[in-house]
N, C-alpha and C positions, 0 to 999 in steps of 0.2 A: 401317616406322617408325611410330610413333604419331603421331596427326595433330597433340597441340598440337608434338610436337619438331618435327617437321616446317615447322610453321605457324610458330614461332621462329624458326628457321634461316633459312628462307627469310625473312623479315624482315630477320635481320640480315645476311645476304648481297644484300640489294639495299640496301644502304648506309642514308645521311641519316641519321637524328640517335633514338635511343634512351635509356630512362630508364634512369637508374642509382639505384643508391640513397641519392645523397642527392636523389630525386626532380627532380631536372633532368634537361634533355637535351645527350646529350653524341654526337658524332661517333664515327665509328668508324674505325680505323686498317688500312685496307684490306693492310698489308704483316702484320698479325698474323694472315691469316685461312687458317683451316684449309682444304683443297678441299673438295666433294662427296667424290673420290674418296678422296683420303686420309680423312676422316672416314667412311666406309663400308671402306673399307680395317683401321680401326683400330678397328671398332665387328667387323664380322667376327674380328678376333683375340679381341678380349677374347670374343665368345659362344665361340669354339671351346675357350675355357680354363676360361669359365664361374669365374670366380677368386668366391672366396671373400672376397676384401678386393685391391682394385684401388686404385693411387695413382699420382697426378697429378702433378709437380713444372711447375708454373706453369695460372693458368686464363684469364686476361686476361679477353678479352670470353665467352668459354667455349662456341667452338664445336667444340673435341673434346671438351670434357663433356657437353656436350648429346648427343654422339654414342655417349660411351661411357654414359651413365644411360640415354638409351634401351634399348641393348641389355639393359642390367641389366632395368629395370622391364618389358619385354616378356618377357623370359625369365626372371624372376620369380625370381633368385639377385643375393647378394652386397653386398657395400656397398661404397663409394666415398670416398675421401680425394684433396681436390685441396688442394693446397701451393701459397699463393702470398700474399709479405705486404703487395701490392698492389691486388690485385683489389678491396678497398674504398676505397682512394684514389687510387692512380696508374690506375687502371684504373674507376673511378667505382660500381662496384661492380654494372655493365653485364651481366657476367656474372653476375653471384650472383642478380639479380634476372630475368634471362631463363632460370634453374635453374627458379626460383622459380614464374615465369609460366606453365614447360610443364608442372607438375604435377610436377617430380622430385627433391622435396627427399626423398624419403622415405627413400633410401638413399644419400643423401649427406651427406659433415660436410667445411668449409673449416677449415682450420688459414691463419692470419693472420701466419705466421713463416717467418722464413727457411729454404731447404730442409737447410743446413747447421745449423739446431737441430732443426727437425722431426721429422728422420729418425734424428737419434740417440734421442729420448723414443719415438720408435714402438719403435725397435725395442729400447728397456730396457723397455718395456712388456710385452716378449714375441710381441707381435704378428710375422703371417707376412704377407706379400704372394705371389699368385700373379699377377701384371701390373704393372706398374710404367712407365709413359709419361714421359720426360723431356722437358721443353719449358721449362727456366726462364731465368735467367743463359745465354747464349751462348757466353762465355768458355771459354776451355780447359780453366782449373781449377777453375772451377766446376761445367763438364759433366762432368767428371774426378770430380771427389768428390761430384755426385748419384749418377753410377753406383756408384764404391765404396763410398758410403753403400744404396746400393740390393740393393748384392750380398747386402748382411750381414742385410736387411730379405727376401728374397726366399728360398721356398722353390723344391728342385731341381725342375723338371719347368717351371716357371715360366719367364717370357719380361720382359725389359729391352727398349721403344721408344726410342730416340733419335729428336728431329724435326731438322729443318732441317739436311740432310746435303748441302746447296749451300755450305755454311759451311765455312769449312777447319779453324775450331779443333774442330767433331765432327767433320771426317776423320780429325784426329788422332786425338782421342780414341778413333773407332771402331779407328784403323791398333795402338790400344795396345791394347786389347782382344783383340784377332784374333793379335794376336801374344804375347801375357803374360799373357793370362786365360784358360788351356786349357780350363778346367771350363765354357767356355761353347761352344757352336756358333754361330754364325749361321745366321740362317732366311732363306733369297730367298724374299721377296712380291712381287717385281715393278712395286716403286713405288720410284724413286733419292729421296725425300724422306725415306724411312725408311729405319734400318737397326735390323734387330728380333735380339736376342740370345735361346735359350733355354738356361737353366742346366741344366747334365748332371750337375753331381757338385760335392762341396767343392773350396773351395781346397787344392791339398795338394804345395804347389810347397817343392823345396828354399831354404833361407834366402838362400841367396847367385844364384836364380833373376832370368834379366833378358834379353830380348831388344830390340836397337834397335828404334823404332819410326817 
C-alpha cells in the first residue's frame, strides 16, 4: 500500500474528529467503517480484474475508496466512479477530502446523485464497468435496483460486490440473485461480509422466468 493511503487510513481508523470539506471537524461514525481485512479483501479483487472503469455505489467517510484507489494508482490501470449524493453534506465531505489528502484524486470522479439516476446516465453514455462494489441505501429495494442497475452497466467476465451481508434485506437480495440471475455465478472469498457475483453471460431467461426466493 502507498504510504500517504496508508497514513489516511490509519488516521481515520483511530477514530476523533477529522476535516471535511466545509473545513470543520467532524467525528467519525465508527459503524460505517470498512475493516483492514475487508478493505485488503476488496482492494485484492479489484487488482485481479485490473477494471478498466470501477464503480462505487455509496463513499461515506471513504475507506473502501482509499482501498480501492490505492490498488488503482500502484498498479498504474483504470479509473474510478464513487456514487453517493451525500458525501459532501450528510457525510461532511470527510471522505472526498481524505481522497484528496492521500494523493488519489487523479483517477477518480464523485457523482453527487442518486445511485438510481446515476447509473442510468452512465450506462446511456455507453460506458462499461468491469467491478462494481454496492455499499449505498440498505434497503431491499434499493439494494435490489443498484444491482439491476449495475447488471445492465457491467461488462461479462466482470464481478458485482455487495457489502454488509449481516443485514437480512442483502440476504435477500443475494437469495434473489443465486436463484433468478443464472448469468451470474458467485465467487467464495472467504469473508461472510461480502458476497461477490461474477457475470458469465447475457440475460437470456424465458419471459414468463421466476424462481421463489
Amino acid at each position: 500500500m502507498l504510504r500517504p493511503t496508508k497514513e489516511k487510513l490509519q488516521a481515520l481508523y483511530a477514530g476523533g474528529q477529522h476535516l471535511g470539506t466545509d473545513g470543520q471537524l467532524h467525528p467519525i461514525d465508527a459503524q460505517t467503517l470498512t475493516s483492514p481485512a475487508q478493505g485488503e479483501k476488496i482492494a485484492n479483487i479489484h487488482r485481479s480484474l485490473r477494471p478498466a472503469l470501477s464503480v462505487e455505489i455509496g463513499l461515506a467517510y471513504g475507506f473502501s475508496t482509499l482501498y480501492i484507489l490505492d490498488a488503482m494508482h500502484e498498479g498504474g490501470y483504470g479509473n474510478h466512479i464513487a456514487i453517493d449524493p451525500g458525501a459532501d453534506s450528510f457525510w461532511h465531505g470527510v471522505g472526498l477530502r481524505a481522497i484528496n489528502d492521500a494523493g488519489l484524486t487523479g483517477r477518480f470522479k464523485w457523482i453527487g446523485e442518486n445511485s438510481s439516476d446515476a447509473l442510468p446516465t452512465l450506462i446511456r453514455s455507453g460506458q462499461k464497468a468491469q467491478f462494481i462494489f454496492i455499499d449505498g441505501a440498505h434497503y431491499f429495494d434499493y439494494a435490489f435496483v443498484d444491482f439491476f442497475l449495475s447488471d445492465r452497466l457491467l461488462d461479462i467476465g466482470g464481478m458485482i460486490l455487495l457489502d454488509d451481508m449481516w443485514l437480512p434485506s442483502i440476504q435477500k437480495v443475494v437469495s434473489y440473485i443465486s436463484k433468478n440471475m443464472r448469468w451470474y455465478e458467485r465467487v467464495d472469498i472467504a469473508h461472510d461480509n461480502l458476497a461477490v457475483f461474477k457475470k458469465i453471460d447475457q440475460d437470456s431467461r424465458p419471459w414468463d422466468d421466476f424462481n421463489d426466493f
